[in-house]
C-alpha positions as YAML, in Angstrom:
chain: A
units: angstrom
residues:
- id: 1
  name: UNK
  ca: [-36.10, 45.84, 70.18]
- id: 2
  name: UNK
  ca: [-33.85, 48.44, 71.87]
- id: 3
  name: UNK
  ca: [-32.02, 49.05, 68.91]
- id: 4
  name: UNK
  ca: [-35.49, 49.98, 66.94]
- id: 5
  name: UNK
  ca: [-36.51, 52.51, 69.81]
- id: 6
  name: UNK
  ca: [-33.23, 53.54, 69.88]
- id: 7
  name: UNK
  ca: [-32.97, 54.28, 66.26]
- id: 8
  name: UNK
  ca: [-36.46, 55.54, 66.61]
- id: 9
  name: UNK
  ca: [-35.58, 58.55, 69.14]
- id: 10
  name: UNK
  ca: [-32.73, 59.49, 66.84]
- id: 11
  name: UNK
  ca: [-35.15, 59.86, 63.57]
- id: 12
  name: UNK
  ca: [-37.39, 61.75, 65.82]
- id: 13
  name: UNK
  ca: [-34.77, 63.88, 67.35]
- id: 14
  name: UNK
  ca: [-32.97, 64.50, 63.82]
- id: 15
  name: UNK
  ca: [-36.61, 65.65, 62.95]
- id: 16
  name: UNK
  ca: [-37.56, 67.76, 65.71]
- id: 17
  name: UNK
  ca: [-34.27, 69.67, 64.65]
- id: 18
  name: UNK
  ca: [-35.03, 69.56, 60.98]
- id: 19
  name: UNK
  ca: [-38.29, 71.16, 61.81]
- id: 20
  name: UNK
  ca: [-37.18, 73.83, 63.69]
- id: 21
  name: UNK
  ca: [-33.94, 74.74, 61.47]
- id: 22
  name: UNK
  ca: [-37.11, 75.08, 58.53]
- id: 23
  name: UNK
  ca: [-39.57, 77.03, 60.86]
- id: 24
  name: UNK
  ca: [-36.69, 79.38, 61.49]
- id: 25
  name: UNK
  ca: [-35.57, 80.07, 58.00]
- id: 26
  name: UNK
  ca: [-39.95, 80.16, 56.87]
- id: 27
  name: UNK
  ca: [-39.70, 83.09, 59.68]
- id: 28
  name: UNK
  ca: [-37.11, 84.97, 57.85]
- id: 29
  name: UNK
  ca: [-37.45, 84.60, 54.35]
- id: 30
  name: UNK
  ca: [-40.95, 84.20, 53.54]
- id: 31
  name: UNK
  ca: [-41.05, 88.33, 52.81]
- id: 32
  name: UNK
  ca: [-38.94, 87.12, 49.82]
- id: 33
  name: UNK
  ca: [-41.34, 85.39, 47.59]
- id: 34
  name: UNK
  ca: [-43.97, 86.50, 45.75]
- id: 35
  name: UNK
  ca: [-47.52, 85.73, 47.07]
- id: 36
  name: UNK
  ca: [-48.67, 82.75, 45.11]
- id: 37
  name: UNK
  ca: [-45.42, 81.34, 44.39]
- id: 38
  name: UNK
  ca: [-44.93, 77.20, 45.28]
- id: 39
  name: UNK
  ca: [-41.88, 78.28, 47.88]
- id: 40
  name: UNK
  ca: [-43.75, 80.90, 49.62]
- id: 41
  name: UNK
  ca: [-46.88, 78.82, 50.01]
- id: 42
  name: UNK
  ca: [-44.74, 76.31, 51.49]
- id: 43
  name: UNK
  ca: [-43.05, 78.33, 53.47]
- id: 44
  name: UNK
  ca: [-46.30, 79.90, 54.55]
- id: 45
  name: UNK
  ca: [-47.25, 76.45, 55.78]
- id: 46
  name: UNK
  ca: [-44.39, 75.74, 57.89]
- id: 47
  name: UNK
  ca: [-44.85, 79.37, 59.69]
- id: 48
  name: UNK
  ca: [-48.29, 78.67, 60.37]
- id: 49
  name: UNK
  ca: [-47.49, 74.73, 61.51]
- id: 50
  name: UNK
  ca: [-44.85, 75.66, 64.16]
- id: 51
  name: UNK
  ca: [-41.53, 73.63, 64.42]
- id: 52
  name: UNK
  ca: [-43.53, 70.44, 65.67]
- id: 53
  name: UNK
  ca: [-43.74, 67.14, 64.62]
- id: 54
  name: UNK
  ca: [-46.75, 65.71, 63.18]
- id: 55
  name: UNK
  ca: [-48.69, 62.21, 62.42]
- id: 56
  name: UNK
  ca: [-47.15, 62.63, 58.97]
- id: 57
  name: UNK
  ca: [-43.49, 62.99, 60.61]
- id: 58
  name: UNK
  ca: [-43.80, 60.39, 63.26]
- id: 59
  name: UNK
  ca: [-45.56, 57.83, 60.06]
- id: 60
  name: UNK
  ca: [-42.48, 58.38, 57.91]
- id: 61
  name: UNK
  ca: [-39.80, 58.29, 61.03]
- id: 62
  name: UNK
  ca: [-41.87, 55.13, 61.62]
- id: 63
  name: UNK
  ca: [-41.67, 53.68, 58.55]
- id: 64
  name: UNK
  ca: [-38.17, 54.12, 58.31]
- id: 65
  name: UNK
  ca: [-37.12, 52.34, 61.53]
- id: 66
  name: UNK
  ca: [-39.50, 49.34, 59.86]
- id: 67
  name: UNK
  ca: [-37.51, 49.18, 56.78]
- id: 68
  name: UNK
  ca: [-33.97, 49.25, 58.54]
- id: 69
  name: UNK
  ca: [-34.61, 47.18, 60.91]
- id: 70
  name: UNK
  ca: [-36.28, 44.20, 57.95]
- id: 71
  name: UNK
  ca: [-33.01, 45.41, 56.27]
- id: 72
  name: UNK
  ca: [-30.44, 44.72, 59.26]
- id: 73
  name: UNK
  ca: [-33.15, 41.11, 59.84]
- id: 74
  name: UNK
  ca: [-32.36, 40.19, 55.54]
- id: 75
  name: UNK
  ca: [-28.74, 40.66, 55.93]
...
């Protein structure tokens, strides 16, 4: 069990970092891209989100940690 929390606060440290690094660069290039245009809209999205994590984030960082620990169980 401490090696699936343990595993779980680096996921959710890797993407805490991950989000910023993208908020950051959203920040600064989003005057790049045409309006309407699929990277723009999702960088538009990020700016407006904040470098936070999510239920979306923490589901998949979740899901994850499930499969590697079956994974690390099967073998």
């Amino acid at each position: 069990m401490i090696d699936f929390l343990f595993f779980f606060l680096i996921l959710a440290t890797g993407f805490t970092v991950l989000q910023f690094l993208i908020h950051r660069y959203a920040m600064k290039s989003i005057q790049k891209y045409k309006e309407g245009n699929f990277i723009h809209t999702l960088l538009e999205m990020h700016v407006k989100k904040g470098p936070r994590l999510d239920f979306s984030d923490y589901s998949l960082i979740f899901i994850v940690c499930v499969l590697w620990k079956f994974w690390i169980f099967l073998s």
